[in-house]
N, C-alpha and C positions, 0 to 999 in steps of 0.2 A: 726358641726364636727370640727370646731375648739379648742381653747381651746386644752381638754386632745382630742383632735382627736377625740371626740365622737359625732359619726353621727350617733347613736340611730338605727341602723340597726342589727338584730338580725343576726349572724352569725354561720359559722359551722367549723368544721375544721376534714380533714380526711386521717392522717397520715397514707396514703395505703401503706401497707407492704410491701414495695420496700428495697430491700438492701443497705446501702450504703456503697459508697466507701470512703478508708481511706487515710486522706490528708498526714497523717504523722502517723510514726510507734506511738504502743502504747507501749507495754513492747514487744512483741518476735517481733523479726526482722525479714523483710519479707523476704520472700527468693526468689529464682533467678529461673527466666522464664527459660524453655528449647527452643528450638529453634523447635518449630514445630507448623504451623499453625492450630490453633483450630476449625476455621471456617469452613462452609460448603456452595460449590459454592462462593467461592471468587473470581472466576476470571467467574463468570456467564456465564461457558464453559458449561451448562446441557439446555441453551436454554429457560431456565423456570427462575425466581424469586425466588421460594423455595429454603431454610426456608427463604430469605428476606422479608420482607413486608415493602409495602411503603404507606403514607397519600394520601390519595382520590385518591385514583388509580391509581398515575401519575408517578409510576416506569415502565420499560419495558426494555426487554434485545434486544441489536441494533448490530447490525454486522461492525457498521461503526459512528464514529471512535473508535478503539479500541487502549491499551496498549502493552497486551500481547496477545496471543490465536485467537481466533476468535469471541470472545462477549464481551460486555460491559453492564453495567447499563446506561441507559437517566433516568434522572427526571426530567421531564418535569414541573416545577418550575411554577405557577401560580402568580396573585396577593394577593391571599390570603392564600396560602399552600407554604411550601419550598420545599414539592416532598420529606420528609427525608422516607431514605430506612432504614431497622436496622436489628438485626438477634441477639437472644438471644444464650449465650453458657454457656456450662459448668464450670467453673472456680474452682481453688483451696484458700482456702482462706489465708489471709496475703502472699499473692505472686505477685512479681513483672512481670508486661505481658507488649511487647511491639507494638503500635499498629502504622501500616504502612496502606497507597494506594496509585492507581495515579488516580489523580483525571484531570478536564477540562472543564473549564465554569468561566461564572463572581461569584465570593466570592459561595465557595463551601468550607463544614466545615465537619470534621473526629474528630468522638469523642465516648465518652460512656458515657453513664446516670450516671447523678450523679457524674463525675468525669472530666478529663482534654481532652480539645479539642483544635483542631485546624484548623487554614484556609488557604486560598490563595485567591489573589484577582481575578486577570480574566488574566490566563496564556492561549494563541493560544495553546499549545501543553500542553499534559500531565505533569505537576508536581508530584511528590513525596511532600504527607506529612506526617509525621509521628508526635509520641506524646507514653505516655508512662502512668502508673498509680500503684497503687499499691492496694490489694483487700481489704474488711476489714477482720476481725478477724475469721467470721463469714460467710461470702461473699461466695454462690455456683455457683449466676451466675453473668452475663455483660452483657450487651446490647448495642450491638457496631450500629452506626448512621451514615450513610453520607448524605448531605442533600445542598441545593443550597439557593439561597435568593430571597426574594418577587420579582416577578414581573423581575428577572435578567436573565431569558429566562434557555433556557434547561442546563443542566450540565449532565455530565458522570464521571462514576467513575470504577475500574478496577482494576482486583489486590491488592484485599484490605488481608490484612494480620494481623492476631492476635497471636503471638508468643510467646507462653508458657504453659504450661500442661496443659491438659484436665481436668476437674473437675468429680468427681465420685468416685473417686478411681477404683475398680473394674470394673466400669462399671455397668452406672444405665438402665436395663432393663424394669425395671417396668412403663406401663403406665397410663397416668391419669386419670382418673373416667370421663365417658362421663359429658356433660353440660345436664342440668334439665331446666324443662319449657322454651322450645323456644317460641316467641312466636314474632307477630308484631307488634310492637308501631308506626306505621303509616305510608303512603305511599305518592307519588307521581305519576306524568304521567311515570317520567323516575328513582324513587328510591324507596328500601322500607326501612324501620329500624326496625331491630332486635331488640330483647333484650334476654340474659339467665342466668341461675343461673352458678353459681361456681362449674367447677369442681376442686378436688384433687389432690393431689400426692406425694409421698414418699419423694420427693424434690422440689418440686415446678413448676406450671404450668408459664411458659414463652411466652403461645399465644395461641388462637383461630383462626382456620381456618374455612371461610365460603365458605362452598358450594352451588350451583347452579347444582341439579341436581347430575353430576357424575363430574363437573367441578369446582376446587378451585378458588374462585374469588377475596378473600381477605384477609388478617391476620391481627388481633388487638390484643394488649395488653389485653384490656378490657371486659366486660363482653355485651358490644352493639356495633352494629356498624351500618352503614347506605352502603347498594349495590347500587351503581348509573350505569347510563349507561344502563339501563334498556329502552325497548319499552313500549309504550303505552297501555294500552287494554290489557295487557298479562300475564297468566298466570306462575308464577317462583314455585319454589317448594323448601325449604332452609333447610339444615342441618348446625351444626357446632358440630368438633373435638377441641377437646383441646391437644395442644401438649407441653412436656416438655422441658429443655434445651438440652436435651441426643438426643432428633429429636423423642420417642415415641411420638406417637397417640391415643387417647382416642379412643373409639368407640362411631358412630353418635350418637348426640342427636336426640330425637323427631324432625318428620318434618314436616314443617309448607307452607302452600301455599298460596300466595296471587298473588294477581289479582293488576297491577297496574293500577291506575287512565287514567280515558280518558282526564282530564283536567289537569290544572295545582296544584288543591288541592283547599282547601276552606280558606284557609288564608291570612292575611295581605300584603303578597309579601312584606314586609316591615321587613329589616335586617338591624341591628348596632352592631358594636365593638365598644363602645365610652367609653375610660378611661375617668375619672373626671381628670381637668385640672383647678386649681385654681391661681389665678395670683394676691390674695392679702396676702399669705402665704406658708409656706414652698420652700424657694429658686426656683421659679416659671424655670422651664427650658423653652430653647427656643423648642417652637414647632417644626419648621421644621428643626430641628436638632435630637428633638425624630423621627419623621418622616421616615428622610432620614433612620437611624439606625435600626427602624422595622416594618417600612409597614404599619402604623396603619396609617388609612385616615378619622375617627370620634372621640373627645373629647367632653366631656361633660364640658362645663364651670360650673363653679361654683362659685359664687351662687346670681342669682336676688335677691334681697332684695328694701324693701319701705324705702326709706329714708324721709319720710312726706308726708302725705298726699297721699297718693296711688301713689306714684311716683315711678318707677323703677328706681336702681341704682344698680351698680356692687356692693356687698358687704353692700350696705346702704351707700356707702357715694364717691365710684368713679362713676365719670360720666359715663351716659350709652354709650353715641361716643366721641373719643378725647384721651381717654386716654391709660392704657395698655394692658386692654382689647381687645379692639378695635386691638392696633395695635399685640398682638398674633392670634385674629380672622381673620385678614389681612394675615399672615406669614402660616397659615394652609389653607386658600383657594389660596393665591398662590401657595401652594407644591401640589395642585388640590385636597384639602380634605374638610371638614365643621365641623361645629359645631351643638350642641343642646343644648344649656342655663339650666341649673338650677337654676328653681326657689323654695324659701325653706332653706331646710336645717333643722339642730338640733336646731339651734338658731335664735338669732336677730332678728327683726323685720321684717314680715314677710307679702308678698300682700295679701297671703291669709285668713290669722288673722284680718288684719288690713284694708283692702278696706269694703266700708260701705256696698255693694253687690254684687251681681255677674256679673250684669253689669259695675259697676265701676273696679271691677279684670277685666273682661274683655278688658276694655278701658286699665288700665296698662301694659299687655299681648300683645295687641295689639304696642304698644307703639314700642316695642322689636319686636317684627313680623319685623315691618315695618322698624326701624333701620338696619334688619339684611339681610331681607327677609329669613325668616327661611323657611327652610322643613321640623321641627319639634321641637315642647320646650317640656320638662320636666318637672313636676310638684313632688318637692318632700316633701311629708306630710310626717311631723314627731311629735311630742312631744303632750302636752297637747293642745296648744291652735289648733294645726293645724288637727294631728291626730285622738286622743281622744274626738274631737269636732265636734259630726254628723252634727250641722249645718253649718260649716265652711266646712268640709267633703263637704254639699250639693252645698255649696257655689261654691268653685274652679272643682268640675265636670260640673257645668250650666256655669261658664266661657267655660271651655276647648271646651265645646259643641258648643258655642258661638262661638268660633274665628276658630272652626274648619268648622263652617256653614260659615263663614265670607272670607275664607283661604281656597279657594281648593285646594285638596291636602296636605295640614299642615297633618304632623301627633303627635298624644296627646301621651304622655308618662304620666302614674302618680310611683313613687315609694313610696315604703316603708316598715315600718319593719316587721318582722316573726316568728314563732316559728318554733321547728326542726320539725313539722311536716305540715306547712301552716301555713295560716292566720289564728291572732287573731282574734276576736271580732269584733276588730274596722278595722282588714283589709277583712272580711268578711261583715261587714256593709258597709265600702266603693264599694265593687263591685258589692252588694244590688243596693246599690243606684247609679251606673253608671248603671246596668240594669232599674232602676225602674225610670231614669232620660232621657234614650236614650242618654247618651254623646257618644255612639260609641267613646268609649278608645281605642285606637292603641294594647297597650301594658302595663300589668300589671308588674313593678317589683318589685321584692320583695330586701330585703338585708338579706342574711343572715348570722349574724356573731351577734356576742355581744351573746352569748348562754352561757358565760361561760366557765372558763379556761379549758382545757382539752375536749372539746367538737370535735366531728369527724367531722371536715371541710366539708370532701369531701360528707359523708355521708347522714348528715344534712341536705348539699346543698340543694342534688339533692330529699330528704323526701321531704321538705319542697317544692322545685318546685312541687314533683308531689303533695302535698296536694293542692295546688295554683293551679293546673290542674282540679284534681278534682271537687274543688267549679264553678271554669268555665266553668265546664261543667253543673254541675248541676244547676247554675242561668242561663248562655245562653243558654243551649241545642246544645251546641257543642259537635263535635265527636275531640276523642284525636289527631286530627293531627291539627286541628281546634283552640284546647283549645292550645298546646302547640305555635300555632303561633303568641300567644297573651300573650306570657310570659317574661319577661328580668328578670335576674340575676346580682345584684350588691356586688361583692365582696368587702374584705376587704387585702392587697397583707400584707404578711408576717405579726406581732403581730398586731390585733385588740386590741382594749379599755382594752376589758379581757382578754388579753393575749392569745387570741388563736393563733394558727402557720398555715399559708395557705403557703407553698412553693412553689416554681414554679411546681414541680411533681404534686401535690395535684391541684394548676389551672389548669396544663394543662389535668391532672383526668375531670374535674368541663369543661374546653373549650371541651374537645372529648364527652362529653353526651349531652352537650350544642347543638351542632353539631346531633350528633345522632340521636335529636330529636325536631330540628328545629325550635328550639325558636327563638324567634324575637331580643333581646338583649341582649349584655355581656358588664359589665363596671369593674369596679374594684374604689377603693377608696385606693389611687391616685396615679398618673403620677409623683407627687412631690415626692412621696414615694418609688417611684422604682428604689432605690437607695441602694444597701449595705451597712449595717451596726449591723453586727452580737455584739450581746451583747450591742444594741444601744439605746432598752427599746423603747416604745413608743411616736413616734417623728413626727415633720411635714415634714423632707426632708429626709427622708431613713426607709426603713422597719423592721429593729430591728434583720435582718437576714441575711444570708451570700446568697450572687445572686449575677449574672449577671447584669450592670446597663441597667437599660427598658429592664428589661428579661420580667415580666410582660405583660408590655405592646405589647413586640414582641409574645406573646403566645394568647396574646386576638385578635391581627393581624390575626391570625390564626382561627378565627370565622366564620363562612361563613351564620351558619342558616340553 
């Protein structure tokens, strides 16, 4: 993947029809907000959340400490969620809106998708913050955000205010066409996951509400979501409404009953967010400085290579201890996080190509185990000699088998590349023969991107994972909650090789299904890259697009499994 950045991983790209907003007028000037809050429950005086909806359930309306009235919002802010609450409205388009709240907590941030935010760092008493934006051309709705930081305990927020005309003109009545085929893509002791088709609207549908019975338990953006908090053993019964920005209500979809598990499920217990992290190119950043900024506590290094002889080296030719490696693997377990080695790649010289068997890969695998005391390495088969090469293929699965009998508890990662609909050929031969070898693989991932310019990122992704489900099921005899626990996703952040475009909206599309449905892994290609640089073309130290720096990587923080 060096070189043009080509890491041979097929990709997708799925630019989901989100509006955006306009950084700067284009020809008609915008015109000027009225002074009347658009929102509904801003000052969370109805006792309830509606329309808010917050990430993994960790919004709720508290009587103390409050602003104004007598409620507030907590978001009870996790390790690996920010608790963001949000609420879509109506908007008028090219018009200037100004957006206020008071917020309270450590780094608590007020903003709208797609557009200008802002923060505070950790004020005792309620602050005012405010921020301002303009619509685009085109623009009917906003989706206004408050939300707190990894692991920075609860934040509150109150009094949030969006000041300027309503969107609709007249008044849009009309509501959305119920959601088609509910249905559930798999469960837990205490969760189950949803999935439905799209419904319509005159203007556009702005969220899905899920029910429990006669009771609202959730709201997503999206077309899946996952209920947690759920008891064991028990039967639920699920509808979802789809509701507009005007606040209409579809009427229920089809509804669906499931029984949750007595156990904890039949899969890996084994979950990573591990961005690739390469420290022989692209302006290597310091780890515990991406860290501290977004929560991420797993990178993938990159990338083991032989440097003669079946010898492990960083890159093929830095020392495996000693050198900078080493001391970034040092700088991320003191910020109390780890690593998982990539071994592989598109290029160079490679252990698994080049050791004379699979004993001998094992012996160099080992080597690295034992340098690091890993909890799990990476095996990434790429190209002709690696890939394309079923006995090399058979080669590095009878290691991974090896050092995983050798290494209790190690866990085996293999990646590699895809079509928009699953595995090729050769990535269907390989998990042939991880069955037909007993390596008990951890987790299968796939890359998809390199599909070609103009390809549906998001789309693709998620084809291609469930074609990768499918085959694991039908070679293991896994059931889908099973298969999908045995799946990673290795994206590509902002322009791939082929110029496809994965923006932060589109990852975090690609991290909420991820999530939904429980996979085992999420990485992206690279940490070097998550960098801005709109109109920067295809580079090793920034993404070729306009973001946030380690927006990325703060979105894949947000992976849970």
């Amino acid at each position: 993947m060096r070189d043009t950045l080509r890491r041979s991983r097929r990709r997708l790209l799925a630019l989901l029809g989100t509006a955006a907003l306009a950084v700067a007028g284009a020809i008609a000037l915008p015109g000027t907000a009225q002074a009347a809050n658009v929102l509904t429950n801003p000052g969370f005086e109805s006792g309830s959340l509606s329309p808010w909806s917050c990430t993994g359930n960790l919004g709720s309306v508290v009587s103390s400490p409050v602003h104004g009235g007598s409620k507030a919002l907590a978001g009870a802010v996790s390790s690996s969620d920010t608790a963001q609450c949000s609420q879509t409205v109506a908007v008028q388009p090219n018009t200037a809106y100004s957006l206020s709240g008071w917020v309270r907590g450590s780094y608590v941030y007020l903003g709208v998708n797609g557009g200008s935010s802002t923060w505070t760092s950790s004020p005792s008493a309620y602050a005012q913050l405010t921020t301002s934006f303009t619509t685009g051309a085109s623009q009917t709705s906003a989706t206004i955000y408050v939300h707190g930081w990894y692991a920075q305990g609860t934040y509150y927020a109150d009094d949030i205010s969006l000041d300027g005309p309503g969107g609709g003109g007249g008044g849009d009545t009309q509501a959305p066409t119920a959601p088609t085929g509910l249905t559930s893509t798999g469960k837990t002791s205490s969760s189950v996951s949803l999935s439905w088709g799209a419904s319509s609207d005159n203007v556009g549908v702005t969220a899905y509400d899920i029910y429990s019975g006669a009771n609202q338990v959730l709201s997503v953006s999206g077309t899946s979501a996952t209920v947690s908090g759920l008891s064991a053993s028990t039967a639920y019964t699920f509808t979802v409404k789809a509701r507009d920005a005007a606040g209409n209500s579809s009427a229920a979809s089809n509804a669906v009953s499931v029984t949750t598990s007595a156990g904890t499920g039949g899969g890996t217990g084994f979950t990573q967010a591990a961005p690739y992290l390469y420290e022989g190119w692209g302006d290597p950043p310091s780890p515990s400085t991406v860290m501290s900024a977004t929560g991420i506590k797993w990178f993938t290094m990159a990338f083991v290579l032989d440097s003669g002889g079946c010898t492990p080296a960083w890159d093929g030719s830095r020392a495996l201890t000693g050198g900078v490696d080493q001391t970034a693997i040092n700088q991320i377990r003191a910020a109390g996080g780890d690593i998982v080695p990539s071994f592989g790649g598109w290029q160079g010289s490679k252990l698994g190509a080049n050791c004379s068997s699979a004993s001998a890969l094992a012996g160099a695998l080992q080597k690295v185990i034992d340098a690091y005391g890993l909890k799990a390495i990476d095996m990434d088969i790429e190209n002709t000699d690696e890939f394309e090469n079923e006995a090399v293929q058979a080669k590095i699965l009878t290691a991974l088998k090896t050092v995983k009998a050798n290494n209790p508890g190690l866990r085996t990662i293999v990646t590699f590349g895809t079509s928009t609909t699953g595995p090729t050929y050769y990535g269907n031969r390989l998990i042939e023969q991880a069955q037909s070898l007993n390596a008990n693989i951890d987790v299968f991932t796939i890359m998809p991107f390199d599909f070609g310019g103009g390809a549906d990122m998001y789309g693709n992704t998620v084809a291609a994972a469930e074609g990768l489900k499918t085959k694991l099921k039908s070679t293991f005899g896994w059931d889908d909650a099973t298969a999908y626990s045995h799946i990673g996703i290795s994206g590509m952040n902002g322009l791939s090789d082929q110029s496809e475009t994965t923006t932060p909206a589109i990852w975090t599309s690609i991290k909420d299904w991820s999530n939904s449905h429980h996979i085992a892994r999420l990485a992206f290609w690279s940490v070097n890259r998550d960098r801005g640089c709109a109109g920067g073309g295809v580079v090793s130290n920034c993404s070729g697009i306009s973001q946030n720096t380690w927006q990325f990587t703060s979105i894949t923080a947000g992976f849970t499994g």
